[in-house]
C-alpha positions, 0 to 999 in steps of 0.5 A: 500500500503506497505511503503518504507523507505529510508535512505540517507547516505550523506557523509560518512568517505571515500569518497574522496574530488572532488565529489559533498560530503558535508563536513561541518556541514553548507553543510551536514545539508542543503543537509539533508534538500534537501534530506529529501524534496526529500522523504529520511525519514533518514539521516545517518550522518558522519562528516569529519574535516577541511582537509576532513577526516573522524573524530568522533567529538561531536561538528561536530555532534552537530552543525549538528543536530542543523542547520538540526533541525532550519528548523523548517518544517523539521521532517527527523530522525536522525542517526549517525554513531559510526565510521567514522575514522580509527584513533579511530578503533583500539580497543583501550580505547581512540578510543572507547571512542571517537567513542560514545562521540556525542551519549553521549553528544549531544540530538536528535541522534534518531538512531545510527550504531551498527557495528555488526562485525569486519573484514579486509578492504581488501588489503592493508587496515586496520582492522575494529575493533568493539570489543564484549566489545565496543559493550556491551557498545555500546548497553547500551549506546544506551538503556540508551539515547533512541537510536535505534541502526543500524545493520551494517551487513557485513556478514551472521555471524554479523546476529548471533552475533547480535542475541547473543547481543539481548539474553544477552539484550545489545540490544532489539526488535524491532531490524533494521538491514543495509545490507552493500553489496560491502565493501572488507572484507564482502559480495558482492554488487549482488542479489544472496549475498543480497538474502543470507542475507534475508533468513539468517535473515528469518532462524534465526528469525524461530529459535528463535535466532533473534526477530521476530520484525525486519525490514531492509534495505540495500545498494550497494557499487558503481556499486551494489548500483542499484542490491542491492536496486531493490532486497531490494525493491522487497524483501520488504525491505528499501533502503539506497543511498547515496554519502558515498556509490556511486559516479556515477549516470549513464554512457552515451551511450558512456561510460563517466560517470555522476556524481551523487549528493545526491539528484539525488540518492534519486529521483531516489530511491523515483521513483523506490519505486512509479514504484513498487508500493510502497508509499515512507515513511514519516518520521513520518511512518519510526518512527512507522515502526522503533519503534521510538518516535514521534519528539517533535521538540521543545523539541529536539531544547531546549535541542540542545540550552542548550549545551555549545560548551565548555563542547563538547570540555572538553568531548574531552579533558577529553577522551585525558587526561585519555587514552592518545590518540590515539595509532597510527596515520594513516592518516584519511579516505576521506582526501583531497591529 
């Protein structure tokens, strides 16, 4: 029976505050370990600061993983965004340097995305900015820690520029791509929109031009999720859910809205799985599908409980003093009105 993996995006960077999004490590981590209970084998991680806004800070993500991996019963893989505050997207030395600080500095990340392209988000938004240079150091960055990078595709031509990564070996196979459907600036949140993903990808693996050793999954912004992830299923993909991507679970006969949680996407993922008649992945099958390691957890919490909070707050500081900071100060993503 084909197995189903499926990624729970908790939090995300722009989410606003008053939905049910947990904010502080203490709230992401057990909402992790609610989830992964739930049969989520992935659990994709932002991290927001104190006014909930999107922010890339080491310690954030480090006090994160280490109260996800105290339960000790608990196996969910580990994957955290390299963007997740558009005061670091511009493409300047500072922000791309602090968008890898926590891949670099802190031990269990597993998976991290790899923002294949870089476009508008729309009007009036501003500029998602992922460099080829960012990106090269990205892709070393991850080789050289043992992390599996996340293709973030928003288009059919992240695919190619993705393929052009792999030829160079920035990047190697086995390659996961994340079909991100609905975001202004990229493809739309419809069947139609993902089949044209699946039979880009189809074609440039034929060619030669990607791997043949891919998987993928994907994920509908807001009223798409539900498309996007019946066709995913159907297409014999993985599925991503989440209240960084969908706010509203459902509409009543009479239109009122209810609310969705993070654990209501994720039941109702592992049931459409079980009525196509798929098995929902484990964590432990989601590394050998993905090409992961298995988790050594005592390993990963003795090398959690050999960092020094101090030394994550000099890598910061280090990144300020040498390239000055960031270049504008827009106001951060997801924050609190």
């Amino acid at each position: 029976m084909a197995k189903t993996i499926i990624t729970a995006a908790l939090t995300g960077a722009v989410t606003p505050a008053g939905y049910d999004v947990p904010e502080t490590p203490a709230q992401i981590a057990e909402c992790a370990y609610e989830c992964w209970k739930a049969g989520a084998a992935v659990v994709h991680l932002h991290m927001r600061d104190d006014n909930g806004a999107g922010v890339m800070d080491p310690v954030k993500f480090y006090e994160t993983i280490k109260l996800i991996r105290a339960h000790k019963d608990c196996d969910v893989i580990v994957n955290c965004t390299s963007s997740g505050d558009n005061r670091v997207s511009d493409d300047s030395p500072y922000g791309n340097a602090m968008r890898m600080l926590h891949h670099k500095y802190v031990p269990g990340i597993e998976m991290g995305t790899f923002d294949a392209s870089s476009f508008n988000w729309g009007i009036p938004g501003g500029v998602f900015h992922n460099s080829p240079s960012m990106l090269t150091d990205l892709g070393h960055l991850y080789q050289e820690k043992g992390i599996k990078p996340e293709f973030e595709i928003f288009d059919f031509g992240a695919l190619r520029a993705v393929g052009i990564y792999w030829k160079k070996g920035v990047v190697v196979a086995p390659l996961h791509f994340q079909f991100c459907m609905g975001v202004v600036g990229g493809m739309d949140a419809t069947p139609n929109d993902t089949q044209i993903l699946i039979t880009e990808m189809n074609r440039l693996i034929a060619e030669g031009k990607l791997p043949k050793e891919v998987t993928w999954s994907g994920f509908g912004i807001g009223k798409g999720h539900l498309p996007v992830m019946f066709t995913c299923i159907a297409n014999g993909g993985h599925v991503r859910v989440g209240m960084e991507d969908n706010v509203v679970f459902a509409r009543k006969a009479d239109g009122t809205k209810i609310m969705a949680t993070n654990l209501m996407l994720v039941e109702r993922a592992a049931n459409a799985i079980r009525a196509f008649g798929n098995e929902v992945a484990t964590p432990a099958e989601a590394r050998e599908m993905l090409g992961l390691k298995p988790l050594d957890h005592e390993a990963v919490c003795a090398a959690l409980d050999a960092v020094k909070v101090e030394d994550l707050e000099a890598a910061k500081q280090a990144v300020k003093d040498e390239f000055g900071g960031p270049y504008f100060a827009a106001a951060g993503m997801g924050g609190k009105k």
